[in-house]
N, C-alpha and C positions, 0 to 999 in steps of 0.2 A: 432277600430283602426283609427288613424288621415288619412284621405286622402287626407292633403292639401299638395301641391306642392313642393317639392325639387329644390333649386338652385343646378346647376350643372352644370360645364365649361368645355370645350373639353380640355383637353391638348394639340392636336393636333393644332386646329386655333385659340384658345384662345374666342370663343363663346357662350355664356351664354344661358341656358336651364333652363325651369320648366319641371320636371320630377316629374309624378304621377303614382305611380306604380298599377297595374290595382286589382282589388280585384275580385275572385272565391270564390265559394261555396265553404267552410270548408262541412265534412259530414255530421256535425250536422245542418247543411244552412245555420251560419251567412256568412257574407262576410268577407274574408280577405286577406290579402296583406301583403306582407314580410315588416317586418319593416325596411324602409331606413335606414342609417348609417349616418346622419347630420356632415359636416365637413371633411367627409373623402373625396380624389378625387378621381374620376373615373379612370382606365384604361382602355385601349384601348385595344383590344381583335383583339391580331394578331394569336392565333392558340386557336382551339375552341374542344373541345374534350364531349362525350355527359356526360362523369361521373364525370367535373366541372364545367354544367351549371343546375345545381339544389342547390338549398336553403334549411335549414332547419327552418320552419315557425310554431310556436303554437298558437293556435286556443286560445283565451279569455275568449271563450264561453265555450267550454268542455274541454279546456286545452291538447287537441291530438297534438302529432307535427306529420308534415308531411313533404313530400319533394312539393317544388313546381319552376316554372321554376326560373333563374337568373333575376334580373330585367337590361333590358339592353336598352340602348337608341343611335339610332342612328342619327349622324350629318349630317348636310349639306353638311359641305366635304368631306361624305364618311366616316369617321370612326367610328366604333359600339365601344361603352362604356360599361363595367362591372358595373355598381354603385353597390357600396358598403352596403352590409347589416347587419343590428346587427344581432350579435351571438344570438342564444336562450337562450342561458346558462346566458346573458348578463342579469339581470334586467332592464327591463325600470320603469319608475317613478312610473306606475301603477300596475305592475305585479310585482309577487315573484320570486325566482328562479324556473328554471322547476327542477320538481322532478318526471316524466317518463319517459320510455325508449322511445326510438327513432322508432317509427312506422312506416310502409311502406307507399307507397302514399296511400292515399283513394282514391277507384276507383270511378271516375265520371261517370254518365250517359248524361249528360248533356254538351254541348259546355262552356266552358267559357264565362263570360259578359265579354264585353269591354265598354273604354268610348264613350261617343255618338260620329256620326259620325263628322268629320268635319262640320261647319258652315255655310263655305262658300261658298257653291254652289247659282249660280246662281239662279233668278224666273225659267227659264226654265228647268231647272235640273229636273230630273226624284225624287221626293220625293223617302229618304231611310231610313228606320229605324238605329235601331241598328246593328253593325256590332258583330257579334256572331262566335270570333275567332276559332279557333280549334288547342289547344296545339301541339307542335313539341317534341315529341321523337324520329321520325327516318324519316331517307329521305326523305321515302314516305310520311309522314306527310306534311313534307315541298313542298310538291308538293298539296297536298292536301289544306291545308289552303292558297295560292297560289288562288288554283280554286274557292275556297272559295268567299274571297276576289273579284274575278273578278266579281264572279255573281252578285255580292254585288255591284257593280261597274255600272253594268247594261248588260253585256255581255252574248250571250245565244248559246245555243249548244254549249258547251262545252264538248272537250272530251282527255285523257291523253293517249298522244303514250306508250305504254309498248308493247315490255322494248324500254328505252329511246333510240333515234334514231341518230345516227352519228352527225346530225346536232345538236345537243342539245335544241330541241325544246320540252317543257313537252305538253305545252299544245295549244292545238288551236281549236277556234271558230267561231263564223260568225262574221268577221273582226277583230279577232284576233291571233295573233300566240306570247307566250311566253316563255319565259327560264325561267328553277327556280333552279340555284346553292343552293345546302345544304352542298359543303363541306369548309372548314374552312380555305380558301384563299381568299384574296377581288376577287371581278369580275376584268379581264383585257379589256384592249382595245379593243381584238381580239373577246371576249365573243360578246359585242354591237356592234362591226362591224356583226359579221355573225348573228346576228340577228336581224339589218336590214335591210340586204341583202335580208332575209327573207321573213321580213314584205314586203319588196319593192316588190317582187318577187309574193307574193302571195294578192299585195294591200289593207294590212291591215295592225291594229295599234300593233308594236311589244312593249311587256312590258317586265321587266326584274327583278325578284326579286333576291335577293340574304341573303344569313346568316348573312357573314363575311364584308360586306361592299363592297366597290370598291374604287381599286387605283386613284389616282387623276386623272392620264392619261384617267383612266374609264369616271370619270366625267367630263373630257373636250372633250372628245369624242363622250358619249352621248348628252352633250349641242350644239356641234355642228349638230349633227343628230335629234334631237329632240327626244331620247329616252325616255320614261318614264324610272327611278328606282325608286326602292322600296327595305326595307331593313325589312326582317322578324326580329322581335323577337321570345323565343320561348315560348311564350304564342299566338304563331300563328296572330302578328297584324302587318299586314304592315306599315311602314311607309316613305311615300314620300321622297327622299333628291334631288329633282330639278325640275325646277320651269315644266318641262312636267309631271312629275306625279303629282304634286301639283295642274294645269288645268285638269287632268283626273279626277283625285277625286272631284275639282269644280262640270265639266260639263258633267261628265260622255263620254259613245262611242258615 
């Protein structure tokens, strides 16, 4: 299956994107990736529900379909995109129609690959491998791939309040304290105010992930605080939208 790059424009700012959608182990081990939808536009994903963000994707290789997550890409200002996927039923160029039933997912043992880390880190940057997401089906997942990510980051003693604590802090470490929204409303203002109130409080660097995006007010709030965000997908892969998470992933804590 092609992994080259998809153009793709936000509706929302009018912003232009190369979107590559990440490729998992099929059961049988090839790698594969839901086939983009070339030409279609994306939507914007104002309410997010867990039984219409899964795909149905067939394997090349042994012809299995399975479910696997939505492919979804988040912008700069804040709005997460649905991108658009061919049907299975659809013929592409190279494949026939499918002619099996529709299978449950194939259970993985294994984390998802992602693509390579960011680039840009500094000479002094802590060398990091691959970053080795961990799929989102339920909350707790999204807390989980979350800590994931941090460790990945360079962040250590880490450990998750349960059950989550009034203040909305999931997770904290040695100089770190973060929130990780997994329901299906962008972050508010009020989110990144009390959690660097946080940070301040306890003099450490607050992060902030979320599913659904964040309002603009979010991201100008954050810019003035020097928040990091970060916007999951649910193939468990963070991704930066402002220039403090973008220096974190640089230069690490």
């Amino acid at each position: 299956m092609s992994r080259d790059g998809v153009p793709v424009r936000c509706p929302g700012c009018g912003r232009d994107h190369v979107y590559v959608p990440p490729a998992y182990p099929c059961a049988c081990g090839a790698p594969l990736a839901p086939p983009i939808q070339r030409g279609a536009p994306p939507s914007p994903i104002t309410h997010r529900t867990w039984t219409d963000t899964w795909v149905t994707v067939r394997c090349r290789s042994c012809d299995l379909q399975s479910q696997w997550p939505q492919p979804e890409l988040g912008c700069s200002c804040g709005t997460v995109l649905r991108v658009p996927v061919r049907p299975v039923t659809t013929p592409s160029p190279a494949t026939p129609p499918a002619t099996t039933p529709l299978a449950p997912p194939a259970p993985t043992t294994a984390a998802p690959r992602a693509p390579a880390p960011p680039p840009s880190a500094p000479a002094g940057a802590r060398a990091r491998g691959a970053f080795r997401p961990r799929t989102i089906r339920t909350a707790h997942d999204t807390v989980t791939a979350a800590a994931l990510y941090l460790v990945w980051l360079g962040f250590r003693e880490l450990y998750r309040a349960e059950p989550r604590p009034a203040s909305g802090i999931d997770l904290r470490g040695r100089g770190l304290v973060a929130r990780v929204d997994p329901t299906t409303l962008p972050a508010s203002p009020g989110a990144i105010e009390c959690l660097w109130l946080h940070a301040m409080t306890a003099e450490a660097c607050g992060v902030h992930f979320s599913l659904a995006g964040y309002t603009r007010e979010a991201l100008l709030r954050a810019d003035d605080l020097w928040v990091p965000l970060f916007v999951l997908d649910l193939a468990g892969t963070p991704q930066p939208v402002n220039a403090a998470a973008r220096e974190l992933v640089a230069s690490g804590p």
